[in-house]
C-alpha positions in Angstrom: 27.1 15.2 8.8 27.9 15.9 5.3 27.7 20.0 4.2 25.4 19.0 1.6 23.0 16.8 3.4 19.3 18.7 3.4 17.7 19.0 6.5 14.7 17.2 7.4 11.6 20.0 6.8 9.9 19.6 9.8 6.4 19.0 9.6 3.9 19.1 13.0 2.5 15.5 12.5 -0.6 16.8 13.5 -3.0 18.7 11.1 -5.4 19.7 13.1 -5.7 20.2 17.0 -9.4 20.2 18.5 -9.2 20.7 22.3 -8.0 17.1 23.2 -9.3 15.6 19.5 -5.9 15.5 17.5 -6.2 14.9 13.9 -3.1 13.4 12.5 -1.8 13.4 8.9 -1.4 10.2 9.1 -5.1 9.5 9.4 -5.8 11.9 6.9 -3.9 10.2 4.3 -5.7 6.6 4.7 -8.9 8.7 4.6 -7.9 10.1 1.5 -6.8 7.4 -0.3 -9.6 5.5 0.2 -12.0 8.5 -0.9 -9.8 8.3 -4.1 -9.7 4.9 -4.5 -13.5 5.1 -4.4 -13.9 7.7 -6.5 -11.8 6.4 -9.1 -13.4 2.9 -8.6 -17.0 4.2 -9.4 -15.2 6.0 -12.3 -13.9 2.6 -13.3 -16.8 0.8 -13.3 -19.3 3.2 -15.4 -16.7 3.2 -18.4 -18.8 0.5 -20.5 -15.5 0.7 -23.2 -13.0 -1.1 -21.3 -15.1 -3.5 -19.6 -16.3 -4.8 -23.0 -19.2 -7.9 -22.0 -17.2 -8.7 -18.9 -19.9 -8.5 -16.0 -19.2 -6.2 -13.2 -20.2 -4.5 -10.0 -22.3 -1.2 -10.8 -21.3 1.9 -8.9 -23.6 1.6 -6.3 -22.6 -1.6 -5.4 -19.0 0.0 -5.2 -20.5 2.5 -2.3 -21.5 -0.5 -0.2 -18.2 -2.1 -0.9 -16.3 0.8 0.4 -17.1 0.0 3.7 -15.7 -3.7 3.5 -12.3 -2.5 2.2 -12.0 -0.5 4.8 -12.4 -3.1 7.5 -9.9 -5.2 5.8 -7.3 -3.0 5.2 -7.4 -1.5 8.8 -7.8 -4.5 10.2 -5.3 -6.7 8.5 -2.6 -3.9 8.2 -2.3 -3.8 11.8 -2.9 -7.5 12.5 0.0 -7.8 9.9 1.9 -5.5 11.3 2.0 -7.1 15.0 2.5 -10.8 13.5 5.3 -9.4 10.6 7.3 -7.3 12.4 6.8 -7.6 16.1 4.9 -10.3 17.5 7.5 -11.4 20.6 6.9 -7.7 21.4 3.1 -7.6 21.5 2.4 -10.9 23.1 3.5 -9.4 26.4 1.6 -6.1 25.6 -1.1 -7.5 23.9 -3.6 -5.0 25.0 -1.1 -2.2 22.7 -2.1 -4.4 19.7 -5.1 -2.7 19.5 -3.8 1.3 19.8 -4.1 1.0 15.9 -3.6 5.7 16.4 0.1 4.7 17.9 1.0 3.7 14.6 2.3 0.3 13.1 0.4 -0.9 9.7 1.6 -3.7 7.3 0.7 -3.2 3.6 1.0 -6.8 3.1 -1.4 -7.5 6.3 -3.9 -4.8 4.3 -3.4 -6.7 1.3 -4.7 -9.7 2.4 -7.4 -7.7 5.1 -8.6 -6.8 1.7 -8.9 -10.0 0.1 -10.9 -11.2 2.7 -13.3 -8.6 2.4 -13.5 -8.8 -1.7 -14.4 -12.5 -1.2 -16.9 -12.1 1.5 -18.2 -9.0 -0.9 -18.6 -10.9 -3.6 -20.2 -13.8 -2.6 -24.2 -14.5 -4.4 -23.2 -11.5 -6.7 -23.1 -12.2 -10.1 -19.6 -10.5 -11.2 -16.6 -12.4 -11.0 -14.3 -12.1 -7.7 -11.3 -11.7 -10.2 -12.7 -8.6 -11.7 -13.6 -7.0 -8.5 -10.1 -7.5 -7.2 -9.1 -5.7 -10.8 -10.9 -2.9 -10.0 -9.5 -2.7 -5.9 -6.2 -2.9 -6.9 -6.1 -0.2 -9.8 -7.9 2.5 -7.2 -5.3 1.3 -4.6 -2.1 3.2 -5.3 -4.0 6.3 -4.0 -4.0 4.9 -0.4 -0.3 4.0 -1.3 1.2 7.3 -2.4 -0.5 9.0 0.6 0.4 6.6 2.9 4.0 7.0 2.0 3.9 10.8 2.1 2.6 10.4 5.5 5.5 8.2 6.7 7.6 10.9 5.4 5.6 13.5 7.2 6.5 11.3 10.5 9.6 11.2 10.4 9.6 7.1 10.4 10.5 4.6 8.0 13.4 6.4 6.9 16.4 5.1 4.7 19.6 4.0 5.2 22.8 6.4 5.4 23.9 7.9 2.0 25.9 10.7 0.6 23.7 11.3 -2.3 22.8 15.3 -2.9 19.4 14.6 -2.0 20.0 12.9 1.1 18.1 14.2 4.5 18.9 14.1 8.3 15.9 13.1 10.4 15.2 14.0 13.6 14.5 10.3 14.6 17.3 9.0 12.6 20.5 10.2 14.3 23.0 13.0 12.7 23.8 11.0 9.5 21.9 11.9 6.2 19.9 9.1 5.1 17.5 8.1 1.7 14.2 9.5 1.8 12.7 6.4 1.1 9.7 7.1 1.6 9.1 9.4 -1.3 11.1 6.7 -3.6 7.8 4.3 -2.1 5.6 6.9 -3.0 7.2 7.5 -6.4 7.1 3.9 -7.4 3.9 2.2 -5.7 1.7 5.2 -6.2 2.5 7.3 -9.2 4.1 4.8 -11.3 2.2 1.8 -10.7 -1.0 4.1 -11.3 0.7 5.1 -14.4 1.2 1.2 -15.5 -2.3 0.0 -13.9 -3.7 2.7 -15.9 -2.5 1.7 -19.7 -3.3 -1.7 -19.0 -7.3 -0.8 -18.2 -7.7 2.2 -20.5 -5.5 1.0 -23.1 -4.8 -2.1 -23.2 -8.6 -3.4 -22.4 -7.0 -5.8 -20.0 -9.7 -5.5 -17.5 -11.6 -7.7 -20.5 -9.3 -10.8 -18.6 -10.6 -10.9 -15.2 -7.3 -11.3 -13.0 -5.1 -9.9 -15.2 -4.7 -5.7 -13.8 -4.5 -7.8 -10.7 -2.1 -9.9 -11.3 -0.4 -6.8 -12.4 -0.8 -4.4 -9.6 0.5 -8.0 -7.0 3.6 -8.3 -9.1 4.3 -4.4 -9.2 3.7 -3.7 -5.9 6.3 -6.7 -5.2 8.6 -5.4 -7.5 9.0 -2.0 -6.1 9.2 -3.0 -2.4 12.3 -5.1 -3.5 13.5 -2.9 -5.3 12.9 0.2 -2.7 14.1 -2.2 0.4 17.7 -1.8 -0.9 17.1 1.8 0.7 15.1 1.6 3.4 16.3 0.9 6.7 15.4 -2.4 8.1 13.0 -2.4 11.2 15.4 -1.7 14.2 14.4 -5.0 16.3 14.6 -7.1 13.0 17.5 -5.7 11.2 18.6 -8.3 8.0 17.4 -11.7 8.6 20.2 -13.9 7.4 22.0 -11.0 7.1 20.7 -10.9 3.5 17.2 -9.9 3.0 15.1 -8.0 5.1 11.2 -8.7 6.1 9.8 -6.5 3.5 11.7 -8.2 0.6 10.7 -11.9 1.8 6.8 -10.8 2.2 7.3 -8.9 -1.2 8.9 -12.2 -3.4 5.8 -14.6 -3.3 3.8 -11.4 -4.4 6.0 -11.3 -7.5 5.6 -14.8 -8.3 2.0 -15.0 -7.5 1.4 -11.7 -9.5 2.9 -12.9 -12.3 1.5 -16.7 -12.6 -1.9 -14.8 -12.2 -0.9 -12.5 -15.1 -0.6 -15.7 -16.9 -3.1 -17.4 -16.1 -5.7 -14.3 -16.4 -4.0 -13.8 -20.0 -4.7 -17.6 -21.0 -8.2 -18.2 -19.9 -10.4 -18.0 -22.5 
């Protein structure tokens, strides 16, 4: 181990113990960022300004959709998850595909968990799906930075070896200091996509093109999981496939170039 490596802060993955009722942090960050993501969703849709003439859900119809979203991205995160990463595994333990509080969530799963739910949201309503899938995306890098802090807090998902100053050793990850990926995830996908997401609706009146923040948030998101994968250790039971790429950066390309034909395409339409 190097003599500057920083040790791993250990953190009890558990917030709060009731009798046999643990409460993890892990549970309190998706609950959090989907409070967040609804707040700043209602927020969102009661600014008349950057909307312009562009039809679109009212707030209260934003309460009723919270409860879809949720659904979608639980559900397809961890359906992701088991057909992504491990699916040999869990067709001989199927019944542990359903012990969603053992861990193992897929963004990209969630991501299309969610689009299922927009569409079945949005059908007989009068907005357009596209802007409804604007406004999802640009409250969703609250569920993202908190999810990644809580990776962190677990101890999983942790980064390759590395004798960078700010490199950590972690308890799960053997005695060589390794990226904190995590917090470069929850740097990029949460803070500075918010940052990006949020010029283009409050500046740059882009949520005026249905499809366009969207298109935006798909490609970003794609981006930075590239980009962040070049750090991150690949899954254990997966490793580099081809000896190239790993499973996050193939899942993450077709988001970059769907993103950005969408970007086009939103930009184009009259």
């Amino acid at each position: 181990m190097l003599p500057f490596a920083i040790p791993y802060p250990s953190i009890d993955p558990v917030a709060v113990q009731l009798g046999p009722v643990a409460i993890r942090w892990y549970a309190l960050a998706y609950i959090v960022g989907i409070l967040l993501g609804w707040w700043y969703s209602r927020r969102l849709v009661s600014n008349d300004r950057i909307w312009g003439r562009v039809p679109r859900p009212t707030p209260l119809e934003m309460d009723d959709f919270i409860l879809y979203a949720t659904v979608g991205i639980v559900i397809g995160g961890r359906v992701g998850y088991v057909f992504f990463y491990n699916p040999g595994y869990y067709l001989y333990h199927p019944v542990e595909a359903l012990q969603v509080w053992k861990g193992g969530m897929s963004f990209h799963g969630g991501f299309l968990g969610s689009m299922v739910a927009m569409w079945l949201f949005q059908r007989g309503r009068e907005f357009s799906l596209w802007s409804l899938f604007d406004i999802f995306t640009a409250s969703a890098t609250f569920g993202l930075f908190f999810g990644r802090v809580a990776n962190f807090i677990n101890a999983e998902l942790w980064g390759r070896t590395s004798d960078v100053p700010w490199a950590m050793v972690f308890p799960t990850g053997g005695p060589d200091p390794r990226h904190p990926s995590q917090l470069y995830e929850a740097a990029l996908e949460g803070v500075l996509l918010f940052v990006v997401l949020r010029l283009l609706t409050h500046r740059g009146a882009w949520l005026q093109k249905p499809g366009f923040v969207a298109g935006a948030f798909t490609a970003g998101y794609g981006l930075a999981r590239i980009f962040v994968e070049h750090f991150r250790e690949p899954d254990a039971h997966l490793g580099y496939l081809w000896n190239v790429v790993t499973m996050g950066q193939i899942l993450s390309l077709p988001m970059v170039v769907i993103g950005g034909g969408v970007m086009l395409y939103a930009a184009r339409r009259r």
